[in-house]
N, C-alpha and C positions, 0 to 999 in steps of 0.2 A: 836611404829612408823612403819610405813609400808613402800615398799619400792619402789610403784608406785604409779602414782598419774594419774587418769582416767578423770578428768573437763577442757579436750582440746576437745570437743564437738563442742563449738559453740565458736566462736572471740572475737564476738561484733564489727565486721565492720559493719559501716554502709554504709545502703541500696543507693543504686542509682550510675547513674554516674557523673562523675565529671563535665559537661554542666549543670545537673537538677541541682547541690548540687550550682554550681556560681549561675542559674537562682533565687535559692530559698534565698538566700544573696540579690539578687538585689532586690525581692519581699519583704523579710524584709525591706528593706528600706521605702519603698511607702505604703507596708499593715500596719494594726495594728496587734498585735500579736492575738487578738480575735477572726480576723477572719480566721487566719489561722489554728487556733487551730479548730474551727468549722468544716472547708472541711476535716480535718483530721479525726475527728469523724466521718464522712459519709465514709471514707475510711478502717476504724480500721478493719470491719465486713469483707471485704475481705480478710485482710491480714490475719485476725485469720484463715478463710479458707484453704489462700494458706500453711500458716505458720504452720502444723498441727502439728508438731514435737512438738515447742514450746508451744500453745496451749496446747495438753497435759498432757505437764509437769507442766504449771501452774495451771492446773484442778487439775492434783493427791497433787500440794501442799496446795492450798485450802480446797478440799477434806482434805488427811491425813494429812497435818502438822497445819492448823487454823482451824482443825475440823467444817467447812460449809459444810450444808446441798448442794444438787445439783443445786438448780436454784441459791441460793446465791453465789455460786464459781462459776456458769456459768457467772453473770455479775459482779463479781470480776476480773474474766480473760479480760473481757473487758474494764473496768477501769483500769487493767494493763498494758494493751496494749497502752489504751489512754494516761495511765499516760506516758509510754516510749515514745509515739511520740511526748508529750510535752518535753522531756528532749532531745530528741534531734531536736526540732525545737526550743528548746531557745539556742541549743550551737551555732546554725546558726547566730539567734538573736543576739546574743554576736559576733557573725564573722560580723555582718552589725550594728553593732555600740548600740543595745538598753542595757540601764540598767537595772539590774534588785538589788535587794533590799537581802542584808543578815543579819538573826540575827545571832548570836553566843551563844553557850552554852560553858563557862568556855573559854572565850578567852584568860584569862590570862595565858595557860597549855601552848600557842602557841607560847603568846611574853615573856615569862620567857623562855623558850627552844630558843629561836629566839636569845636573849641576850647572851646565855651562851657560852663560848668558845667554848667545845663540837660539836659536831653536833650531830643530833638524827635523828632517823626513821619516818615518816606519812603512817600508815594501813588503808586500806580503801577495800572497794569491791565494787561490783558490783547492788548497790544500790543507788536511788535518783541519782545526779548526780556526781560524783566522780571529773571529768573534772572540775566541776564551782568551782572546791577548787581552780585553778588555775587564777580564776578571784576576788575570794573573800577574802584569806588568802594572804596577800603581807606583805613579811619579809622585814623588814629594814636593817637588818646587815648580814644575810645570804642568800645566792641563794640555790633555790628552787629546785632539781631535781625532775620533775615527769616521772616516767617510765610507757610507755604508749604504745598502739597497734603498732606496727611496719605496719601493712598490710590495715591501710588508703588512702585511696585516696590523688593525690598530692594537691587538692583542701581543704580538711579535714586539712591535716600536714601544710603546709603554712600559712590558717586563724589562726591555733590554735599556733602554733610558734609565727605570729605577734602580737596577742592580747599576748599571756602568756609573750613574752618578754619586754612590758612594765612592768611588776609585779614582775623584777627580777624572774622569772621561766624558767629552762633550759627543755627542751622537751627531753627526752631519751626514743628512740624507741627501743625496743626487737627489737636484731637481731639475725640469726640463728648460728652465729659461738659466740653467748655469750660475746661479747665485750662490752654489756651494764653492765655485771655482775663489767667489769674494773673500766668502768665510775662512777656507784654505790661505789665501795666501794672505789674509789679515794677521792670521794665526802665527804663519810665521813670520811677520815682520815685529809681532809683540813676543818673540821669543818662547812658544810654545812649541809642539810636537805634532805635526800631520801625520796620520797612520790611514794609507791605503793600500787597495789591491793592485797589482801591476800586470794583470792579465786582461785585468774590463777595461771598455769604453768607459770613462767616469766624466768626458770632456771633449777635447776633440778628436777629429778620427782618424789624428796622423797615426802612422805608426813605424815601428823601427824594424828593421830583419836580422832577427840575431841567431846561433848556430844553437841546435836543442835537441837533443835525441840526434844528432846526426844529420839533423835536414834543417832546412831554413822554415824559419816560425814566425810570425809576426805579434811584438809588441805594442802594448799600448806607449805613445809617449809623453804622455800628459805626463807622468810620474817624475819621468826623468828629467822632464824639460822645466818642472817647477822646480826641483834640486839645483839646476845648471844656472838659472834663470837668479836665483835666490841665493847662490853661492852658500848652501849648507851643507850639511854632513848628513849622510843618508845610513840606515842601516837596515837590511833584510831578517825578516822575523817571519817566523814558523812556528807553530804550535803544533805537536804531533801525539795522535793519542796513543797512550801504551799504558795496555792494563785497564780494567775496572773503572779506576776513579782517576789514573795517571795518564799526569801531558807530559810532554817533552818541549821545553824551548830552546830553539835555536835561531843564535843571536849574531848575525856577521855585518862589521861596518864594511859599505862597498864602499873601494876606492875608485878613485878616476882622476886623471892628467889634466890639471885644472888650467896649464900650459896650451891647450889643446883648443882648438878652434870650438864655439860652445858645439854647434852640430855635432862633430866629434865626442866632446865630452860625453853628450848626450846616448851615443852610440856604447861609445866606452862601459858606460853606466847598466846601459839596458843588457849589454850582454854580459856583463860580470852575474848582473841581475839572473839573466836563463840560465849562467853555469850554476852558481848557487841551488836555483828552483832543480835543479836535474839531478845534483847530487839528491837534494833529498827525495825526489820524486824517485829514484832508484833503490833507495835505503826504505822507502815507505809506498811503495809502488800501487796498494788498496787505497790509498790516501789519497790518489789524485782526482780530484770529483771537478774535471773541466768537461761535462758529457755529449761535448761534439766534436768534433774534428778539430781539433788547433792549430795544424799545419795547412788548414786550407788555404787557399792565396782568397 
């Protein structure tokens, strides 16, 4: 295990200000999603421009991690971009009211966990939508915590608090003196459900080195180490858009050798964790929006 952790690069806030972000909620309303997804494609080719940082990081991942030729990773980077600006004009969509349609893979993992006294852990990253788990997984006997970007706009934190709080979902924002670390593990010792990302900083800056595309990658291990720590049942969740108004979930409880020295465990965890995130970063390869380098040491 290593003993810093270098993938606070880039946020994931999103672009705009909070006037364009209400204006683009009132346009949902009266547009159909089609056509906004359209003007968005005429705008992508800029942004990769301005956006040159992330651009080519998603070239070099193309390039060396899905081994494409250069024109093919050229307009993979593009489809990637486009796919991003569809996942976040549908979170909008969701803030001005339109439905959108989810399957599940193995939902049973969710509401058998849902049921149990316990509470447990939800891993997820920075892939497909993460956020739309908050609109499509709704517990019945347990509330929901998702820990989520602290550095949103009040217009972002507000829509996304009022839709998730119909779903029983509590909103926990990273703050910088750590008192979401309290929130978190209060949660789970009153038998409720932690949902975060396992790719960010959210905590501390240890981290784990696990195998990923073939090369050594470094994980966050706040995730894992609150699971080991907590002795609960963790399970990796992905939301993947396909289609128009269609998600895809998928639902995998990770196991680990609870036999096993916690260090270990911990280990164990995080790299079940990266095979999981690769299978589907392979199956949905436009879908990975981590736009720097992730292998860097």
């Amino acid at each position: 295990m290593a003993d810093t952790f270098q993938h606070n690069e880039w946020s994931g806030k999103t672009d705009g200000q909070p006037w364009m972000q209400r204006s683009l909620i009132a346009m949902f309303r009266v547009l159909p999603l089609w056509l906004l997804y359209g003007i968005m494609a005429l705008v992508v080719p800029f942004y990769m421009i301005f956006n040159r940082k992330g651009y080519q990081a998603m070239y070099c991942f193309f390039r060396e991690r899905m081994n494409y030729g250069p024109l093919k990773s050229f307009c993979n980077v593009y489809f990637n971009h486009f796919r991003f600006g569809q996942v976040i004009l549908d979170r909008f969509g969701a803030y001005a009211g339109k439905k959108y349609h989810f399957v599940s893979d193995e939902q049973q993992v969710f509401d058998e966990k849902e049921t149990q006294e316990k509470g447990f852990v939800m891993v997820s990253s920075h892939v497909g939508s993460y956020e739309m788990a908050g609109y499509s997984l709704k517990p019945k006997h347990k509330r929901y915590n998702a820990l989520v970007f602290g550095g949103e706009t009040e217009t972002v934190m507000e829509n996304r608090q009022r839709v998730w709080s119909q779903n029983n979902v509590r909103m926990v924002p990273v703050k910088e003196d750590l008192s979401h670390l309290f929130l978190l593990n209060t949660a789970l010792d009153d038998g409720e459900i932690v949902s975060m990302p396992a790719d960010r900083i959210f905590g501390s800056q240890k981290s784990v080195e696990c195998r990923f595309f073939g090369q050594t990658a470094h994980f966050p291990l706040g995730a894992f180490a609150m699971v080991v720590q907590k002795d609960v049942d963790v399970v990796s969740v992905f939301v993947m858009k396909e289609g128009l108004r269609n998600y895809h979930i998928y639902l995998r409880e990770l196991q680990y050798d609870k036999s096993l020295s916690k260090r270990e465990q911990m280990g164990q965890l995080a790299q079940n964790f990266a095979s999981e995130l690769e299978t589907i970063v392979r199956r949905y390869p436009t879908q990975w929006f981590n736009y720097f380098d992730f292998w860097k040491q």
